[in-house]
C-alpha positions in Angstrom: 0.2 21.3 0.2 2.3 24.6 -0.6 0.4 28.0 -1.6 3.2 30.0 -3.2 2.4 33.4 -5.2 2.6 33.9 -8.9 5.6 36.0 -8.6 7.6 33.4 -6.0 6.1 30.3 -8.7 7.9 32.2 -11.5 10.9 32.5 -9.5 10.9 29.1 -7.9 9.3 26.9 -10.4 12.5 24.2 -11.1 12.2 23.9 -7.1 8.4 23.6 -7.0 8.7 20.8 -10.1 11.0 19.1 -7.8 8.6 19.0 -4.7 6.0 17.9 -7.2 7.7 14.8 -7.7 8.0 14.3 -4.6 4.3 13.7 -4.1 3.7 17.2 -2.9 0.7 19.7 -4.4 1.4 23.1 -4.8 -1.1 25.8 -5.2 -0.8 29.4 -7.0 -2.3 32.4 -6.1 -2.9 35.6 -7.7 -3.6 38.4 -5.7 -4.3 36.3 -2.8 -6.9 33.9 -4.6 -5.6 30.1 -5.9 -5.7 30.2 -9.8 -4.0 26.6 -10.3 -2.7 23.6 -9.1 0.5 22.0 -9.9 0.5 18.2 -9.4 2.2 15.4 -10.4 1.2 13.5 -13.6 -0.3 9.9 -13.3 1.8 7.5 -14.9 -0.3 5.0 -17.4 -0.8 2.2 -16.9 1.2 -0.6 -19.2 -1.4 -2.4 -20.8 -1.1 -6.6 -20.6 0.2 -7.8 -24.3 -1.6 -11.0 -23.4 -3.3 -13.0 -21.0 -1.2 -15.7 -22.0 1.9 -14.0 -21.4 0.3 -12.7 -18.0 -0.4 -16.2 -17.0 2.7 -17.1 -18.2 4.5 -14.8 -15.5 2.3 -16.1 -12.9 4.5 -18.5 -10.0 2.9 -21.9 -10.5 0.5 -24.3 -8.1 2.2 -27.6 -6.5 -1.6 -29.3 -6.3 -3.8 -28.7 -9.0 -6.9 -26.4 -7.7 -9.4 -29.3 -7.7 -7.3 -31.3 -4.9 -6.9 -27.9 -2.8 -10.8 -27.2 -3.7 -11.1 -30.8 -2.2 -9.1 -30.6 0.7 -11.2 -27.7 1.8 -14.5 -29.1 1.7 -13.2 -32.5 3.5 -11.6 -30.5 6.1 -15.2 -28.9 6.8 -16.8 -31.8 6.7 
């Protein structure tokens, strides 16, 4: 995390974007004391059209889940 002044965040702030992209936090002071934080913006989320078009992307089973369920329980027994 950076502390940078007021006066050096006016002067520097295209290069303080930049390093706030890069996953770093910078704070701001005035007078000494932190008056704001610059961080990066959390991207939203892309919501799911369909859970049929989710499933849909899904890689497919060679056994159907009942013969793996199966195979389990017989190899405990």
């Amino acid at each position: 995390m950076r502390t940078v002044s007021l006066a050096e965040a006016k002067a520097h702030l295209s290069e303080l974007v930049n390093r706030v992209q890069n996953g770093e936090e910078v704070i701001i002071t005035r007078h000494g004391q932190p008056v704001a934080r610059i961080a990066a913006v959390e991207r939203p989320k892309v919501p799911i059209q369909s859970r049929a078009a989710f499933r849909a992307h899904l890689p497919g089973w060679r056994t159907p889940s009942t013969g793996l369920i199966r195979a389990l329980r017989d190899e405990e027994r």
